[in-house]
N, C-alpha and C positions, 0 to 999 in steps of 0.2 A: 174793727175795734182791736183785734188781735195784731193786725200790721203796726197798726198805731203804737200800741203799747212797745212792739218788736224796737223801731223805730227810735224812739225814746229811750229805751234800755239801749241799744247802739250807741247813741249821744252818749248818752249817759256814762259809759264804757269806754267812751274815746275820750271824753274830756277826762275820766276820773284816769286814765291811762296817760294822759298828756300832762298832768297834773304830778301825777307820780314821777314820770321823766324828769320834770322840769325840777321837783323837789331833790331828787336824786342827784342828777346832774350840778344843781347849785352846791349842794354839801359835800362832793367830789371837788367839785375845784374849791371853793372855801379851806377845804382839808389841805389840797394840793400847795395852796397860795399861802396856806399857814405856815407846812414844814417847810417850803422853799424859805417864808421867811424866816424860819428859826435856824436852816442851816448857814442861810446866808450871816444872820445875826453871830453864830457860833465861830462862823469862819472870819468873821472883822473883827472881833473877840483876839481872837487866836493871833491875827494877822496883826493885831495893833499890840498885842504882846511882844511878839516876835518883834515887831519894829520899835519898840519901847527897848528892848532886851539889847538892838545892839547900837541903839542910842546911848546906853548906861554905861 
């Protein structure tokens, strides 16, 4: 009975640990994929002023 339950609490431990990873890891690139787009967005910004600037 006591293995059993051991057993179960293991599972239990590893999914809830696999589970965490995976949450973690999603919201880490999510984050990562955000700022890349924001700089990129910041720098076409910039880049199409500058090129607007010596269009004028």
């Amino acid at each position: 009975m006591n293995y059993k339950r051991n057993v179960t609490s293991a599972v239990f431990d590893i999914g809830l640990g696999w589970l965490v990873g995976w949450l973690v890891g999603w919201l880490v690139g999510w984050l990562v994929g955000w700022f890349t787009t924001e700089i990129e967005t910041g720098l076409n910004k910039t880049t199409g002023a500058a090129l607007l600037r010596q269009l004028l």
